[in-house]
ROMINU-542532 format. One line per field, with one value per residue (C-alpha): x, y, z; residue number from 1; residue in one letter. Coordinates in nm, 2 decimals. Last residue first. Layout:
u	(X;...)
v	(Y;...)
w	(Z;...)
n	(NUM;...)
res	(A;...)
END
This chain:
u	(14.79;15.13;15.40;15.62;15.99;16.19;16.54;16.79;17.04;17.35;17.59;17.34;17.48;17.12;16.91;16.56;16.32;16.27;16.31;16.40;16.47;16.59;16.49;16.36;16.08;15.79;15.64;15.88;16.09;16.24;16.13;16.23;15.93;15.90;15.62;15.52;15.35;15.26;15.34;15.22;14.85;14.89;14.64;14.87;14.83;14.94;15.24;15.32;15.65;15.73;16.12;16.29;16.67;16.90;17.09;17.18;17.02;17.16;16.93;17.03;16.72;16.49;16.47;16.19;16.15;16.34;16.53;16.83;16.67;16.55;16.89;17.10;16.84;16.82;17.24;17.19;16.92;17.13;17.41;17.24;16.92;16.66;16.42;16.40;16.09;16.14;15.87;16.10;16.27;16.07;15.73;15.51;15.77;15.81;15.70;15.88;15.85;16.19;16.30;15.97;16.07;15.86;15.68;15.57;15.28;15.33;15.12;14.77;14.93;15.00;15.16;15.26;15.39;15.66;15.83;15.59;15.63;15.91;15.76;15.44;15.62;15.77;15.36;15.35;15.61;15.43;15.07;15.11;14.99;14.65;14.48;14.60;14.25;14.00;14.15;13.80;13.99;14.07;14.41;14.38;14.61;14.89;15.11;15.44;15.72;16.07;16.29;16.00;15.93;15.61;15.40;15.21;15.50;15.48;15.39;15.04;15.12;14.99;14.64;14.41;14.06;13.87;13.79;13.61;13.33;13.18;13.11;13.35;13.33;13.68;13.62;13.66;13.83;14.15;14.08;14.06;14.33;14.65;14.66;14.56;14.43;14.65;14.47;14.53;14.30;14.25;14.40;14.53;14.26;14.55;14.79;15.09;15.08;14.99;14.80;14.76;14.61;14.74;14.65;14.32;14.25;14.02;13.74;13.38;13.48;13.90;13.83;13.63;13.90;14.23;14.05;14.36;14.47;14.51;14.79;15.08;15.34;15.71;15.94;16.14;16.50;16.60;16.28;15.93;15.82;15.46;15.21;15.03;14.99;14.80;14.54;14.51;14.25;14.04;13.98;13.75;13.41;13.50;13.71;13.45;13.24;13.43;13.56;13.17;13.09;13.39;13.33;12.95;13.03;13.28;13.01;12.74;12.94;13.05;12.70;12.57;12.79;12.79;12.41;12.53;12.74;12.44;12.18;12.40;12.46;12.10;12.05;12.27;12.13;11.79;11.90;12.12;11.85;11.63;11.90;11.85;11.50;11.47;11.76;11.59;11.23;11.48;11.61;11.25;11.16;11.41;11.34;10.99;10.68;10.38;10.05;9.97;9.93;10.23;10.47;10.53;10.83;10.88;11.11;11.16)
v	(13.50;13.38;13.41;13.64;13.65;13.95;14.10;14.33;14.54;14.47;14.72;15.02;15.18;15.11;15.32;15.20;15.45;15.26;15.33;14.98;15.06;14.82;14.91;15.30;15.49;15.46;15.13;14.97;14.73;14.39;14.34;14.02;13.80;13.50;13.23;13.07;12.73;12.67;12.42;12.34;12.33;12.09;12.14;12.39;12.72;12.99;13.29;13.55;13.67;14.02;14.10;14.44;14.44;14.69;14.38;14.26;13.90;13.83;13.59;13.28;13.19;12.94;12.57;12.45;12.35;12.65;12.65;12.75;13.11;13.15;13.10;13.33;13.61;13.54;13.60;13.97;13.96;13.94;14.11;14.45;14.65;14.74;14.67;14.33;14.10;13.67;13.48;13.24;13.22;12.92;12.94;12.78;12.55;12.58;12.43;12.61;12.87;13.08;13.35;13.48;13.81;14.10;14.39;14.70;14.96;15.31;15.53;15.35;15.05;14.77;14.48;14.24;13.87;13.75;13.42;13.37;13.05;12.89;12.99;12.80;12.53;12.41;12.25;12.10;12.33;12.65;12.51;12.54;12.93;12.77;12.83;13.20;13.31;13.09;12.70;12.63;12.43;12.74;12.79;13.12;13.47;13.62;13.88;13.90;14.25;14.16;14.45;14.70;14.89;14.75;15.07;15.02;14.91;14.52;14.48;14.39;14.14;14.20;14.11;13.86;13.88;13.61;13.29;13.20;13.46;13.71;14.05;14.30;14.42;14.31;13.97;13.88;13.54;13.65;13.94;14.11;13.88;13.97;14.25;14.65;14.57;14.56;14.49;14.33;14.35;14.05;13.91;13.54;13.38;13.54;13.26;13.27;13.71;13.72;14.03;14.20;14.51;14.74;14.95;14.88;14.95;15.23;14.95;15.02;15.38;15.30;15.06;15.33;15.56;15.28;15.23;14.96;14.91;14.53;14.41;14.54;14.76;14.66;14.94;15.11;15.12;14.86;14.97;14.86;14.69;14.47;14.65;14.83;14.55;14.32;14.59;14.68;14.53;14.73;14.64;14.83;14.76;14.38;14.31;14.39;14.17;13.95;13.97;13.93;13.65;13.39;13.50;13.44;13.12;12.98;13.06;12.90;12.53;12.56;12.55;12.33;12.07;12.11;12.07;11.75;11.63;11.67;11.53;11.22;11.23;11.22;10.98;10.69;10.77;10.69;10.42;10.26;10.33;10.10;9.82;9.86;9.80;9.54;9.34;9.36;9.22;8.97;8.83;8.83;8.60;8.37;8.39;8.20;8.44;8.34;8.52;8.71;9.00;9.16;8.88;8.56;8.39;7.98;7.76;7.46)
w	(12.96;12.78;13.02;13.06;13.06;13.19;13.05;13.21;13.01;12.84;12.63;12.55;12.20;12.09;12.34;12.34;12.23;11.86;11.47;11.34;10.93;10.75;10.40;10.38;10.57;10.35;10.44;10.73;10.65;10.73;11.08;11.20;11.24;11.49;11.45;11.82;11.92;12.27;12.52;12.91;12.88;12.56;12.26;12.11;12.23;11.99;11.96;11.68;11.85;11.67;11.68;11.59;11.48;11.63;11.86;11.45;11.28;10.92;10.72;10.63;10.51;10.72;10.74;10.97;11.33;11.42;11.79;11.62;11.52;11.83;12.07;11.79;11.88;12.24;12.28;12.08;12.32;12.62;12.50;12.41;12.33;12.51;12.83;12.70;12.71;12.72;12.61;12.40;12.71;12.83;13.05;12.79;12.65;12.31;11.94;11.66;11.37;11.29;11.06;11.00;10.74;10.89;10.72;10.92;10.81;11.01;11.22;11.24;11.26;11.03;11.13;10.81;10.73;10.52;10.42;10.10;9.86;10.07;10.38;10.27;10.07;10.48;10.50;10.86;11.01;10.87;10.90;11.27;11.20;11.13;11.41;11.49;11.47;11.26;11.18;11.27;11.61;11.71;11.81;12.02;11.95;12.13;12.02;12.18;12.08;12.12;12.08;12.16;11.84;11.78;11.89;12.13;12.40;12.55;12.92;12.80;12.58;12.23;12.13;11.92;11.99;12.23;12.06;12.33;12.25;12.51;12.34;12.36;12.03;11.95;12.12;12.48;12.57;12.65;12.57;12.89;13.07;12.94;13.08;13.04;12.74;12.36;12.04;11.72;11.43;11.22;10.92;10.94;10.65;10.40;10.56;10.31;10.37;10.69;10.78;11.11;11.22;11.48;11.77;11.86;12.24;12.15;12.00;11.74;11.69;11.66;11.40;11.19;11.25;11.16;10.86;10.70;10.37;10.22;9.99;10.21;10.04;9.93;9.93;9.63;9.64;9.36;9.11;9.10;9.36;9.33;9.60;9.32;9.05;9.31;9.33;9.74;9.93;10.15;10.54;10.76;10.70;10.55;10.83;11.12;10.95;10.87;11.26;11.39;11.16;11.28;11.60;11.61;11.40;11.63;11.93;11.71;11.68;12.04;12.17;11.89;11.99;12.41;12.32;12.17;12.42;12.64;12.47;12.44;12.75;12.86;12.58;12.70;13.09;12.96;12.81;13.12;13.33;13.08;13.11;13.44;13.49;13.22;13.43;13.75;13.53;13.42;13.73;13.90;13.59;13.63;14.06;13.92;14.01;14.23;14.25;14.53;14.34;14.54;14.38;14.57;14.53;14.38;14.53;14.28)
n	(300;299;298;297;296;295;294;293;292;291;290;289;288;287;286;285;284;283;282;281;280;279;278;277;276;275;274;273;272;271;270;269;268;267;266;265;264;263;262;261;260;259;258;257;256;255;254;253;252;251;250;249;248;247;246;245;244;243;242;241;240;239;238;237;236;235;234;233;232;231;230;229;228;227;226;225;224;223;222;221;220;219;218;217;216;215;214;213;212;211;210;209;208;207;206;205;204;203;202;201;200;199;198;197;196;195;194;193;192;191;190;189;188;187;186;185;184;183;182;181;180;179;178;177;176;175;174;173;172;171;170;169;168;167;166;165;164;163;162;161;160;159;158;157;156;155;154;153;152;151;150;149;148;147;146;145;144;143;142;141;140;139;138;137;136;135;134;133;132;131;130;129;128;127;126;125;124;123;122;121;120;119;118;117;116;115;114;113;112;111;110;109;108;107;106;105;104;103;102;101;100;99;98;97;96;95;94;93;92;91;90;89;88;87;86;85;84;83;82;81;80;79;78;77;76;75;74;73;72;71;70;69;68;67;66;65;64;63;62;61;60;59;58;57;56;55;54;53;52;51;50;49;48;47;46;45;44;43;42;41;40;39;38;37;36;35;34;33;32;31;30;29;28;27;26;25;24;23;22;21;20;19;18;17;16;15;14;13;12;11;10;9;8;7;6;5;4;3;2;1)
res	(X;X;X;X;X;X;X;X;X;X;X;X;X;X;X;X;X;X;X;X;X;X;X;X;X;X;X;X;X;X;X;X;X;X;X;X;X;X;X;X;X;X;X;X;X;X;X;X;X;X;X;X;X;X;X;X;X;X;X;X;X;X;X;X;X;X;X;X;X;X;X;X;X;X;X;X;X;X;X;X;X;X;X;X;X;X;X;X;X;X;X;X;X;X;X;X;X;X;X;X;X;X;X;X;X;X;X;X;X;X;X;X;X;X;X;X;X;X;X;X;X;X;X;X;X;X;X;X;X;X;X;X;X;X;X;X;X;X;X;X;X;X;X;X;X;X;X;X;X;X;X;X;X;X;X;X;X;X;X;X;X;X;X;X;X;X;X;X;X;X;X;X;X;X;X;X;X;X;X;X;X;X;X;X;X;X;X;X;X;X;X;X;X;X;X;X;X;X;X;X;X;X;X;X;X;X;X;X;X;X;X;X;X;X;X;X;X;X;X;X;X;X;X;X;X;X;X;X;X;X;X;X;X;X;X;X;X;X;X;X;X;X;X;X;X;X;X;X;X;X;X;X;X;X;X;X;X;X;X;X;X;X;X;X;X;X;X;X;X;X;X;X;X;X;X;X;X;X;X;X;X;X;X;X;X;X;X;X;X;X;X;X;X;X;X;X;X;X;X;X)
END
């Protein structure tokens, strides 16, 4: 049997050299384990606080600014009176803390979906910047920047993050996985500091992220008359019947959904707006206008 020499001079069997070799790796292969364990679970605790700084900041923000109304005050009472959201908005003490707040708001089968909305000047800033403008992945939710202030464009986009604490627009997938929640409660609410708007979704469905779903119109006429029969087919749930006209108003409640080239949108019709009488869709665009250009945007 060959034998080797270690540096004591002494021989070693090649068995032995084998298994020194294999102690050495096996203990790189430990420390390596717990490096990445370390690792994954720093990435842990990082993403854990950073939900839980956003998650406190916006109830926070919610519970100085946001009252709910009694239950027995937002039921209608006779054939021409309006519905009224169950929360009131601060739109001053919002307005202290953030200028670019121009609306809040409130789903009524989701009540964890009530945040203020904002609008920069793209669709960068809050993309990952929170109401306070602190840091926070879970950004704040906002309308597109190309979109008017006031909700009365025909097509109006709000974008929020999927969290995966269900915090943001996270759970706004629940309507296709759960059809009892628009069953129980259709209707979701934008209030501003002007007016308080109610919308009837009349359509919740998986798209592409550079389809027409995002598509912004400079007013009314053929082209949306032709979007608005488009969005309501593309549905991944059964909605009312309900009647869709080139004067209607459309907010597109929109979500990432795991995949970098889909997202997840909710579309309203507004239904009402508190005060001003059934129907009503008050906007600058000219309604007698016979077809007018169009853009699509993409989600920032």
């Amino acid at each position: 049997m060959i034998m080797e020499e270690n540096k004591n001079g002494t021989q070693e069997q090649p068995e032995q050299k084998k298994k020194k070799k294999s102690d050495v790796l096996l203990t790189i292969a430990l420390v390596v384990a717990i490096a990445v364990f370390c690792y994954a679970a720093y990435n842990l605790y990082h993403i854990y606080t950073e939900y839980k700084k956003g998650t406190n900041e916006y109830n926070s923000i919610e519970e100085m600014a946001v009252t709910e109304r009694d239950p027995d005050s937002t039921e209608v009472a006779g054939p021409d009176a309006q519905p009224k959201p169950p929360i009131d908005v601060d739109f001053e003490k919002l307005k202290s803390i953030n200028e670019d707040v121009i609306g809040w708001i409130y789903v009524d089968a989701l009540p964890d979906i009530s945040y203020p909305i904002v609008q920069g000047k793209d669709n960068q800033t809050y993309l990952h910047q929170t109401y306070e403008k602190n840091y926070n992945f879970a950004g704040t939710i906002f309308v597109d920047y190309e979109n008017g202030r006031d909700f009365n464009d025909c097509n109006t986009l709000v974008y929020g993050h999927n969290m995966k604490n269900g915090s943001m627009f996270g759970h706004l997938k629940k309507f296709t996985e759960d059809e009892k929640l628009y069953n129980n409660d259709r209707y979701f609410w934008i209030l501003t500091p002007d007016k308080n708007y109610r919308y009837e979704i009349i359509s919740a469905y998986t798209t592409g992220v550079n389809s027409d779903t995002y598509t912004l119109f400079k007013g009314p006429g053929e082209e949306f008359e032709e979007y608005l029969q488009k969005i309501k087919s593309y549905s991944d749930i059964k909605t009312e019947d309900t009647e869709l006209t080139i004067k209607d108003k459309i907010v597109t409640l929109s979500t990432c959904t795991g995949n970098e080239s889909t997202r997840f949108v909710v579309q309203g019709k507004r239904v009402n707006a508190e005060g001003t009488g059934s129907g009503e869709n008050t906007g600058s665009a000219d309604s007698d206008a016979a077809s007018v250009d169009s853009v699509t945007v993409q989600e920032g």
